[in-house]
C-alpha positions as CSV (number, residue, x, y, z in Angstrom):
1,X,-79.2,-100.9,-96.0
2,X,-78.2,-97.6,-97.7
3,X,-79.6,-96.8,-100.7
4,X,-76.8,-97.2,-103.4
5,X,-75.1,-100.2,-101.7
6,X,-74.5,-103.3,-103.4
7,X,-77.6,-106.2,-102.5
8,X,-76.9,-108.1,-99.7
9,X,-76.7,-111.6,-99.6
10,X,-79.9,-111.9,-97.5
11,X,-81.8,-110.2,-99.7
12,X,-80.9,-112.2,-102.4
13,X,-82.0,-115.3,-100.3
14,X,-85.3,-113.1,-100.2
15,X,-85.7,-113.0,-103.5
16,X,-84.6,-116.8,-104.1
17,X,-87.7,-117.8,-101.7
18,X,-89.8,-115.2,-103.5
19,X,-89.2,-117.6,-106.6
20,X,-89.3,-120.8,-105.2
21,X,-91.6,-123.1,-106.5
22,X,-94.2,-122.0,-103.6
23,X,-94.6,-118.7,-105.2
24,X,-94.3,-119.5,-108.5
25,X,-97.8,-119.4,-109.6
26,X,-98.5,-116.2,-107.9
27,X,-95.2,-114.9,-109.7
28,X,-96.4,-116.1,-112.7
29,X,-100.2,-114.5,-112.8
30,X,-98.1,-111.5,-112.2
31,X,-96.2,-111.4,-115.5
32,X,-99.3,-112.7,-117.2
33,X,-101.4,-109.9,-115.7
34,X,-101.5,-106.8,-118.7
35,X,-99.0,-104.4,-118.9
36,X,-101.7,-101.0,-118.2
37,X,-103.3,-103.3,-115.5
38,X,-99.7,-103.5,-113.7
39,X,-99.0,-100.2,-114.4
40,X,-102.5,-98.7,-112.5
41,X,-101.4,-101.4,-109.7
42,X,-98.1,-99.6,-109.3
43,X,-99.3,-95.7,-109.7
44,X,-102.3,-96.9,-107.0
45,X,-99.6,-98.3,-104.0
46,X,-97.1,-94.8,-105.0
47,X,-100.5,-92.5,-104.5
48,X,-100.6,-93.2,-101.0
49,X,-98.7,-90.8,-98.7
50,X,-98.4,-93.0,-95.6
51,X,-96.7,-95.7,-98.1
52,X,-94.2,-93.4,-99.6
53,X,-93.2,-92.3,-96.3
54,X,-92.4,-95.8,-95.6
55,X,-90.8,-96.9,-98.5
56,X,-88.7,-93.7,-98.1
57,X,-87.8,-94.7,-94.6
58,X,-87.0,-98.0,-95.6
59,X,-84.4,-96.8,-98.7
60,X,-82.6,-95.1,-95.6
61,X,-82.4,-98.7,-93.6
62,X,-84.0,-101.9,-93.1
63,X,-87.0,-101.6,-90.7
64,X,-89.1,-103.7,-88.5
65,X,-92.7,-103.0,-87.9
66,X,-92.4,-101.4,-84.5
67,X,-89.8,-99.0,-85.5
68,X,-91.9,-98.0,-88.4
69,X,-94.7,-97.0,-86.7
70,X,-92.4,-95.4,-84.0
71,X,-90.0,-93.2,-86.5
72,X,-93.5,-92.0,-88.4
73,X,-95.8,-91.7,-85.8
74,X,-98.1,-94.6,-87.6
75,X,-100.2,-96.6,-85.5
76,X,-99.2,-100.4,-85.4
77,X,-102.6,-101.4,-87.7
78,X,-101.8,-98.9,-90.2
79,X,-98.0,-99.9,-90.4
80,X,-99.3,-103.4,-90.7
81,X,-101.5,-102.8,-93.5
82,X,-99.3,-100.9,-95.6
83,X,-96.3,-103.1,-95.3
84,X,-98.7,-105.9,-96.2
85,X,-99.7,-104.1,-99.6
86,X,-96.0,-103.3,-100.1
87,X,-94.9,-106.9,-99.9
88,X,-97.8,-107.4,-102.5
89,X,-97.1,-104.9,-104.9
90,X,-93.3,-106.1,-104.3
91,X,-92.1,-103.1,-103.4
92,X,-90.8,-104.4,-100.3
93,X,-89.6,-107.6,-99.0
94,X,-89.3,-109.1,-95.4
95,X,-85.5,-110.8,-94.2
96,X,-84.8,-113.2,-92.2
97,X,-84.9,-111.1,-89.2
98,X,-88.0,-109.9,-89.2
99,X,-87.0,-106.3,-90.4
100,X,-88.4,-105.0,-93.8
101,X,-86.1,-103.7,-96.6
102,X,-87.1,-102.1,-100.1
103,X,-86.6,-104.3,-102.9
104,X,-84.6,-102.8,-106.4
105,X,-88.0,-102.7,-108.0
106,X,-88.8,-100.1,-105.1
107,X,-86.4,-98.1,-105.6
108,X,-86.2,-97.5,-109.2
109,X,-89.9,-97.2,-108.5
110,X,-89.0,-94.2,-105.7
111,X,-86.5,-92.3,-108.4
112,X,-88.8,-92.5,-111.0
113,X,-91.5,-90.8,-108.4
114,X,-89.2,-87.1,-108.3
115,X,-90.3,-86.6,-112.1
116,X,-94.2,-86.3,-111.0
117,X,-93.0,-84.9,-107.9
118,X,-91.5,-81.8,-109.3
119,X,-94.7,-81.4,-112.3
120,X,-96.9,-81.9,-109.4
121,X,-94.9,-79.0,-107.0
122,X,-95.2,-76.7,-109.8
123,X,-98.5,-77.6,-111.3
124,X,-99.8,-73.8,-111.9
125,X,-96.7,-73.3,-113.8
126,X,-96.9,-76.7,-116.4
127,X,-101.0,-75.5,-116.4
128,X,-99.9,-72.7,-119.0
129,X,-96.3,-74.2,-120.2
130,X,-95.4,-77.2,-121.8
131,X,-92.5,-80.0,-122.5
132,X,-93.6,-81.8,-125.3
133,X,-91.4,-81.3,-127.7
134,X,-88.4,-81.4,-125.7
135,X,-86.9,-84.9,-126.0
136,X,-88.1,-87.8,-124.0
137,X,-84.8,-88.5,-123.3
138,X,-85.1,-85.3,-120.9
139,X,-88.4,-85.5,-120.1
140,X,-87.7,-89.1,-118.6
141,X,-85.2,-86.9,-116.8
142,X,-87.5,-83.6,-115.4
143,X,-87.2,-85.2,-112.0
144,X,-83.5,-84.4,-111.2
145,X,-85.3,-80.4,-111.6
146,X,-86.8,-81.5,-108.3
147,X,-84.5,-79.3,-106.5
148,X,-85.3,-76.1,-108.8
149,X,-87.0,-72.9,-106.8
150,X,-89.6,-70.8,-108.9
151,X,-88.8,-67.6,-110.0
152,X,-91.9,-65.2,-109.2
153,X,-90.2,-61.6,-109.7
154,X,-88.7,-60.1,-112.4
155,X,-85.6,-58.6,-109.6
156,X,-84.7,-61.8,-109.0
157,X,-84.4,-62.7,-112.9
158,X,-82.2,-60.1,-113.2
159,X,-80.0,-60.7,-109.8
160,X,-79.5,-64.3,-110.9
161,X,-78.4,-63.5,-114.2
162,X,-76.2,-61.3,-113.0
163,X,-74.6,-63.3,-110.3
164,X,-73.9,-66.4,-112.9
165,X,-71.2,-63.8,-115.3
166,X,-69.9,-62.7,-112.4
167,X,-69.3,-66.0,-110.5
168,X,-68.8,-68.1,-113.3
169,X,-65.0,-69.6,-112.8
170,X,-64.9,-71.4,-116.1
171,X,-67.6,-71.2,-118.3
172,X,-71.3,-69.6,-118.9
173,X,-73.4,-71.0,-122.0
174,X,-76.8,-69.8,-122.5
175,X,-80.1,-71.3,-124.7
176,X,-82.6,-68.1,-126.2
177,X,-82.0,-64.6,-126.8
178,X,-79.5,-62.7,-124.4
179,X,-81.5,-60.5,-122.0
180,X,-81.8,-57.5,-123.2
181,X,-80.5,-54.7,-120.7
182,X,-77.6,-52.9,-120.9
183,X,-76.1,-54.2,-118.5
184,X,-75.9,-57.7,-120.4
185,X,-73.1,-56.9,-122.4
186,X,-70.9,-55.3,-119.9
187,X,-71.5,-58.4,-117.7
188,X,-70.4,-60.8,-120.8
189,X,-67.0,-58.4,-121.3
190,X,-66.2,-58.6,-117.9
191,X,-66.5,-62.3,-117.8
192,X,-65.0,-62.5,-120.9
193,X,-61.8,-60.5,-120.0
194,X,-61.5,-63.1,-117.3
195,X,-61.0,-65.8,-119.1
196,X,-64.4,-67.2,-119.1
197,X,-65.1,-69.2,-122.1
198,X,-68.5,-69.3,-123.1
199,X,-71.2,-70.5,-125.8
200,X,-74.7,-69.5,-126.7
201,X,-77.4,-70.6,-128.7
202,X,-79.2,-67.3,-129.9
203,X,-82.2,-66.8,-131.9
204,X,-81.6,-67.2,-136.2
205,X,-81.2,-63.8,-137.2
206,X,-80.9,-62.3,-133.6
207,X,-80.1,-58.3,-133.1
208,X,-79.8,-56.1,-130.3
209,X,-81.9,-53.8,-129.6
210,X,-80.9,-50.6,-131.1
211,X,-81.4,-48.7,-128.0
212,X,-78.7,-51.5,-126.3
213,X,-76.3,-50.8,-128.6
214,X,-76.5,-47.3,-128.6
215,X,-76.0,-47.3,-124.7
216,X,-73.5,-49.8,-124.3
217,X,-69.9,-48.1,-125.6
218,X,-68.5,-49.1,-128.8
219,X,-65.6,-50.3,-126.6
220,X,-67.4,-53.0,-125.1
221,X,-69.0,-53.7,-128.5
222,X,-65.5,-53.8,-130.0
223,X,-64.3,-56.1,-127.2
224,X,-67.1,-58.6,-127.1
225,X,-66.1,-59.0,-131.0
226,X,-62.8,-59.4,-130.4
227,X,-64.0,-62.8,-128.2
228,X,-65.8,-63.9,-130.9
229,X,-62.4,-64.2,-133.2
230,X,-60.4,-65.1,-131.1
231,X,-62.5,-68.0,-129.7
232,X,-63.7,-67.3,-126.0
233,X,-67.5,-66.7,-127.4
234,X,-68.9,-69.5,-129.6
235,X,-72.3,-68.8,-131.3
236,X,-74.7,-71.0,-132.8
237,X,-78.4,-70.5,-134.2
238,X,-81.6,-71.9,-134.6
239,X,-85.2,-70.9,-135.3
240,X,-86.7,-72.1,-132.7
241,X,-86.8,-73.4,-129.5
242,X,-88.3,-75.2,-126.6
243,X,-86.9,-74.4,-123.7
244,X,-84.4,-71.0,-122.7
245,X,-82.0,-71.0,-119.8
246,X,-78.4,-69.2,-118.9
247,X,-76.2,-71.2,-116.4
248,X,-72.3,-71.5,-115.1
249,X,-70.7,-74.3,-114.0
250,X,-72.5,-73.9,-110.5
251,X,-75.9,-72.4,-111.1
252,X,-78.7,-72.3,-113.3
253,X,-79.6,-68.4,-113.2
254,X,-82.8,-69.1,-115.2
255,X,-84.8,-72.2,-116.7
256,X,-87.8,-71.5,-118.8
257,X,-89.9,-73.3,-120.8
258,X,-92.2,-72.3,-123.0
259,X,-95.9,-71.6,-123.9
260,X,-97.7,-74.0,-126.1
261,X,-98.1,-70.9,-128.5
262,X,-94.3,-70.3,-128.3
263,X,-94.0,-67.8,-126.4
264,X,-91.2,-66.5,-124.2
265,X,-91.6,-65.5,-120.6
266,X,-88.4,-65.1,-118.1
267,X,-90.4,-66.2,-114.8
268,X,-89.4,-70.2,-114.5
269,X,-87.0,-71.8,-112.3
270,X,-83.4,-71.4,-111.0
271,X,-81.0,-74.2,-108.7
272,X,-77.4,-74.5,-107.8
273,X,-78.4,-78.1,-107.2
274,X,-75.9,-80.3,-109.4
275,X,-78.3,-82.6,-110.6
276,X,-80.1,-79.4,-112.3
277,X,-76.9,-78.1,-113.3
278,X,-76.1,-81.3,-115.2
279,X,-79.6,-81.6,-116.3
280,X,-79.3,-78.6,-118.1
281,X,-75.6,-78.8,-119.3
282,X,-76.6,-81.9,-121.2
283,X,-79.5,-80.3,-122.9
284,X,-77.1,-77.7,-123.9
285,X,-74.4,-79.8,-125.6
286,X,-77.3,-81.8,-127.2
287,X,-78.7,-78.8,-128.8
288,X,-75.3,-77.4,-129.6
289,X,-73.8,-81.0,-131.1
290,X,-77.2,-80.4,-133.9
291,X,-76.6,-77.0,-134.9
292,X,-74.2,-77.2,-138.1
């Protein structure tokens, strides 16, 4: 059964019989059992690598033992003993057929996993910077960043900023202080010009460098203000932030959180994966629906 799918009716007779008066008493030391105690349970059958292989297998299609251990390369004990502890931990239930087939308590169990999974892939990086006071409602969410690719040189910060004004098609918006090269605002007229519409949060009190403005013509200064008037560039600001990014409609050029002293860096992470574009775009509007 494909993940997504509706449950089928023999997996509801699965979890009837898991109910039935048989089981009840085991069912019911389970809900009495404390809520940490549950929780370590859980965490302790998801920190095994051979398990999560098979319960990742098993969201795919229903399984039987043999063709576990053949698709993974498992020997037939260690398919055995796993499955067992999954059925325990009610991860995973057997059908009628003999097959195996992850239970909705796996599953959610398996998306919640991609949150640690992307902390964990970047664990040098969350070392030094932090998300704490982003909003748990994102945080609860970090794992759809799986996708993301880390950003390790400065080129590359600068070629996927400059790619997302040039390919944007119908909006950029931006979090944090516009990068400052010259370059910047020539890419923002010319996307601009277009027909782009975009927004930014910026910095309370933000400024250009003067030695920006002085080589950036006053056309182009002229032009980017004429945006602002007529509605093409909306501006909002804030004091201070916890997290920075610049995006499109297709691809986050830069993601960046921040130091637990505040500060700014530009090396973080950068996806054309929709879930991160999302992701982001809704931590946007959140910000930008605050902002008075």
């Amino acid at each position: 059964m494909i993940h997504g799918e509706k449950i089928s009716n023999t997996r509801r007779e699965n979890y009837e019989k898991s109910y039935s008066s048989d089981n009840f008493y085991t069912v019911k030391q389970m809900m009495a059992r404390p809520a940490m105690e549950k929780l370590c349970d859980l965490l302790f059958e998801l920190s095994n690598e051979d398990r999560l292989r098979i319960l990742d297998e098993l969201r795919k299609e229903n399984l039987k033992l043999s063709h576990i251990s053949q698709r993974l390369n498992f020997t037939a004990q260690e398919t055995s003993r796993n499955i067992a502890r999954l059925v325990d931990a009610r991860l995973v239930t057997r059908t009628i057929d003999g097959s195996y087939e992850i239970t909705p308590y796996g599953i959610q169990s398996m998306r919640l996993i991609t949150a640690y999974q992307f902390l964990s892939n970047n664990a040098d990086y969350f070392y030094e910077h932090t998300l704490e006071a982003l909003p748990d409602k994102f945080v609860s969410r970090i794992g759809e960043l799986k996708e993301c690719k880390p950003i390790t040189q400065l080129l590359d910060v600068f070629g996927n900023i400059e790619r997302v004004f040039k390919e944007a098609e119908e909006y950029y918006i931006y979090i944090g202080e516009p990068l400052g090269l010259s370059s910047t605002p020539l890419l923002v007229e010319e996307a601009l010009d277009r027909g782009i519409k975009a927004r930014g949060i910026e910095p309370l009190g933000y400024e250009w460098p003067d030695e920006i403005r002085e080589s950036v013509p006053m056309e182009t200064w002229l032009s980017i203000g004429k945006h602002k008037t007529e509605g093409s560039l909306l501006q909002k600001y804030q004091s201070k932030f916890n997290l920075t990014f610049l995006m499109n409609e297709k691809e986050v050029a830069t993601l960046n959180f921040l130091k637990p002293s505040g500060e700014f860096e530009y090396f973080g992470f950068t996806s054309t994966d929709p879930k991160a574009v999302e992701w982001c775009k809704d931590v946007f509007e959140y910000y930008w629906s605050r902002i008075e």
